[in-house]
N, C-alpha and C positions, 0 to 999 in steps of 0.2 A: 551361222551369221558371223563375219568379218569387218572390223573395220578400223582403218587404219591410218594415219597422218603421211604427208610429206609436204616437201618443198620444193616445186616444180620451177625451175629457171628457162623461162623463157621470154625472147624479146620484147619490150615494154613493158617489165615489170618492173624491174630494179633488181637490186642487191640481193641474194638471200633465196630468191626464188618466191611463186604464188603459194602464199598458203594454202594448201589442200587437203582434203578430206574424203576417202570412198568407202562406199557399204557395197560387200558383196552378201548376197544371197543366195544359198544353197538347196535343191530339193529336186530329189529324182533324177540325180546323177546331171543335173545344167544348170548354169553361172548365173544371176544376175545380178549388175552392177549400176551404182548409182555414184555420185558428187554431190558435195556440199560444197556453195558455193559461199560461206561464209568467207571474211574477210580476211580477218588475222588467226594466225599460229593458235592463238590461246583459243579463236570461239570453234575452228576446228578440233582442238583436241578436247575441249567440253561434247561436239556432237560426238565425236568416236566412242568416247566415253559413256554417252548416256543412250548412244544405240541397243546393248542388249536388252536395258528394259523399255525400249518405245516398243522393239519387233515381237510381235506375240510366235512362240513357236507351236509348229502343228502343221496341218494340211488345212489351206483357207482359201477362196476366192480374194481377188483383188478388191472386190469392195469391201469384202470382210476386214481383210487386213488393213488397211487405207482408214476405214472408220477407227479401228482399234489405235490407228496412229495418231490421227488430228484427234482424235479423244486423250490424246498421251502425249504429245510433240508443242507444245507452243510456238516454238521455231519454224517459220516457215519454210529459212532453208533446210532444215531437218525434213521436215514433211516431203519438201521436195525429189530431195536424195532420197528418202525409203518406197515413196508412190513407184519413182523414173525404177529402181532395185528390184519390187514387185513387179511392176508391168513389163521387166526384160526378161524377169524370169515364167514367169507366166509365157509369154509369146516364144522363147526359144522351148520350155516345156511343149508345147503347141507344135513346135516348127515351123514357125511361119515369122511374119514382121506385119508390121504396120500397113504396110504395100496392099499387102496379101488381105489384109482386114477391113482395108475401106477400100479395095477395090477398085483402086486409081495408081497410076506408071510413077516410076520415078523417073522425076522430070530432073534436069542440072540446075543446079540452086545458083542465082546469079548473088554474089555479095559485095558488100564494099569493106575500104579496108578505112577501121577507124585511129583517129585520130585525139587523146586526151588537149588539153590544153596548150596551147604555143605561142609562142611570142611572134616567129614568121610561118603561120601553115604553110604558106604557098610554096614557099623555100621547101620543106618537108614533101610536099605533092609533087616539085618537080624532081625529086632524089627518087619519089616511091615509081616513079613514072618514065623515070630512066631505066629500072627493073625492070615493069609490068608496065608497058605501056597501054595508055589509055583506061586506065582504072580510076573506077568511081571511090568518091569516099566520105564517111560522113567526118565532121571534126565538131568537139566539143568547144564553145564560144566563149571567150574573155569578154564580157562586157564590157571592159575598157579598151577594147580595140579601136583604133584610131579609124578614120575612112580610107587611111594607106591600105592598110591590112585589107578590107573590105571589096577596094578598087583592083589590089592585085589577086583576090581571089575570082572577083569578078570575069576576069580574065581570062583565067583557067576551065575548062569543060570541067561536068562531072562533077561539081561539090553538088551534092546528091543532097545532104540530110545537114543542116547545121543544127547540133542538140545546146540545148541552153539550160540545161537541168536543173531548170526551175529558177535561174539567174538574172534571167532577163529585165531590163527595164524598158520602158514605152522606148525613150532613147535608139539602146539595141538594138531593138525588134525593128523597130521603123526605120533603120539604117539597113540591120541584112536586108529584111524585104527588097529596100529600091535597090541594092546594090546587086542582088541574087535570087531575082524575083518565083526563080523555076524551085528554087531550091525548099525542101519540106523544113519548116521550123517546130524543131518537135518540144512540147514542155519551153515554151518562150517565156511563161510569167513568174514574178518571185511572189510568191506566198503561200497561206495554207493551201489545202487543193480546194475547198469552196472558192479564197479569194483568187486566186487564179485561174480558177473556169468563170467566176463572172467578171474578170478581169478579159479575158477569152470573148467572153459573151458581147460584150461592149465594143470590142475592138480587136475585131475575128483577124489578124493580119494572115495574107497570104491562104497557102496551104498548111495547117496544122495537123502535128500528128499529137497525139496523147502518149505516155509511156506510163511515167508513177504514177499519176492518178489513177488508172486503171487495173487494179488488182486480181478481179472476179467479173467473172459476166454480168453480173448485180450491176456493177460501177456504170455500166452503160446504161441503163436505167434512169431517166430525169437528168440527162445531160442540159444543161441551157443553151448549148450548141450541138451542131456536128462537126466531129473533127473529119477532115480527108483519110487517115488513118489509123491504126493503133499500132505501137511495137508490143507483142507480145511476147513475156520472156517467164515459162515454165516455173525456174528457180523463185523469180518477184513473186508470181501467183503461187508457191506452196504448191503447186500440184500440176502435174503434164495435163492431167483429166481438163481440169480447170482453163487450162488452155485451149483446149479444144472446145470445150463449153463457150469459149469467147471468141473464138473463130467463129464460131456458126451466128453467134449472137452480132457480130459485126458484119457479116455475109445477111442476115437478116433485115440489117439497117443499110444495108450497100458503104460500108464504111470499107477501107482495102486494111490491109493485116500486113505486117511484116517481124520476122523471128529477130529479134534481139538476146544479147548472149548478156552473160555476168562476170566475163575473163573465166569459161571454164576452161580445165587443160585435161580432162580427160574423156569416159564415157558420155558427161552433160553435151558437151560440145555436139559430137557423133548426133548424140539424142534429139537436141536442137536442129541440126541440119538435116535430119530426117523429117522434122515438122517443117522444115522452111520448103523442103520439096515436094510435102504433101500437098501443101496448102497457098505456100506464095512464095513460087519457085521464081517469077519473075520480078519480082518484086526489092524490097533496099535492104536485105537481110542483111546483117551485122553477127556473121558466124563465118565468117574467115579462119580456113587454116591456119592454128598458131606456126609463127618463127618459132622454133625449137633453137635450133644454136645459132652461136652467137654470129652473125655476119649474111644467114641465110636467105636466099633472093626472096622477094615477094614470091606469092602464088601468085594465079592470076585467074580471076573468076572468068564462066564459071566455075562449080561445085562437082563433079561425077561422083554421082549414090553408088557405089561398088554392089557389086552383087556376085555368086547368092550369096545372103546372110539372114541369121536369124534372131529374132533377139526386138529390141525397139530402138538401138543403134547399131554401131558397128566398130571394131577396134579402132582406135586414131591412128594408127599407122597403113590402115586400108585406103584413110581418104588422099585422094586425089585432086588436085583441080585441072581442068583444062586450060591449054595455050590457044 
């Protein structure tokens, strides 16, 4: 067992590079690797640090080892990174992937390219779109955006997902609605998660998707609404497993699913576009090929799942996207 820090610079992150973190897993002569998607420098180099004693060593099944972890792991990005570590190495010991195990095609992951906080998105949309024409994208919402901002968004195709994460006021919400009424509003209300799902309940705007509220398949459980969909994101939930658990459990309730990332830059990414193809390959996935250096063109969705590969993802230098 390996595991080890860096500082990944790639576009929109800033100075310095993403703080990163990867556990590699070793047995019977095949790799598996995982990411922590913690934030900063320092909570990375705490996981690297406290991975040899969460990993139990020996010959064990995936549930064996996974129990011995959330019994040992507090951290749910930790969790995360050692489950995705296990289950790649597991499936390359196997030879096979994901594909091969439920029995369904790898379909091209359609994605959008996100967008943090702006003073003019639209300005930004029309630069990403001189690249990549006709590309969708979600952007993260200033509550104090004026109905300028709103009306020239309006205008534009394709604002797919406006995230409000957890910002929103009635104000807000009832301005994007009129102004972008196709567009999903995901996490629109500010408060704890009780007050903002009966906040939700009272005044369902639009289509709504869930994100943070939703942790574990449990979370869907006594919702006071239905949301139109969930982003599901592996890293948030502690565990890949967990994800799937919550996939079936919104396919249960006919809710729609879509894969959301955490700024990974390594194997997480791969891993996540691999769930986004299994499950909601057409859908508003938020796992876009990183910009690696500095100045580099947009991709342009879709996703192409490279093949053959084995494992539960695939190298980041395999991925592709289609023109």
């Amino acid at each position: 067992m390996t595991a080890w820090t860096a500082a990944v610079p790639v576009e929109g992150w800033g100075p310095g590079g993403r703080p990163a973190a990867f556990l590699r897993l070793e047995g019977d002569g095949c790799i598996g690797t995982g990411e922590s998607v913690a934030w900063t420098a320092e909570e990375q180099a705490l996981f690297a640090e406290r991975c040899p004693a969460l990993v139990p060593r020996g010959r064990h099944t995936v549930r064996k080892l996974t129990d011995a972890v959330y019994s040992a792991a507090g951290a749910v990005y930790d969790r995360a990174a050692i489950e995705a570590a296990a289950l790649d190495l597991a499936l390359r010991q196997a030879g096979t992937n994901a594909f091969a195990l439920a029995g369904l095609p790898a379909r091209p992951v359609r994605y959008l390219h996100s967008f943090g906080v702006l003073p003019d998105p639209a300005a930004a949309i029309r630069r990403l779109r001189s690249a990549a024409p006709g590309a969708c994208v979600k952007l993260d919402v200033d509550p104090e955006w004026p109905d300028d901002v709103f009306a020239e968004l309006s205008a534009l195709e394709g604002v797919t997902v406006l995230d409000f994460k957890g910002r929103g006021t009635p104000d807000v919400v009832e301005r994007a609605q009129a102004w972008l009424p196709e567009a999903l509003l995901e996490d629109p209300y500010q408060g704890t998660r009780d007050e903002a799902l009966s906040t939700l309940a009272k005044h369902l705007p639009g289509r709504v998707t869930l994100d943070a509220p939703i942790r574990a398949a449990a979370d869907l459980e006594n919702l006071p609404f239905t949301p139109y969909a969930v982003n599901v994101k592996p890293a948030r939930m502690g565990s890949f497993l967990e994800a799937l658990r919550t996939i079936a459990a919104c396919g249960e309730l006919r809710i729609a699913t879509y894969v959301g990332g955490m700024f990974e830059v390594g194997p997480g990414r791969a891993q996540s576009q691999v769930l986004a193809s299994l499950f909601s390959a057409e859908a508003w996935n938020d796992v876009a090929p990183l910009a690696v250096a500095p100045g580099e063109p947009p991709s342009s969705s879709p996703l192409e799942i490279p093949f053959p590969f084995t494992g539960l993802g695939f190298p980041p230098a395999q991925t592709r996207a289609s023109s």
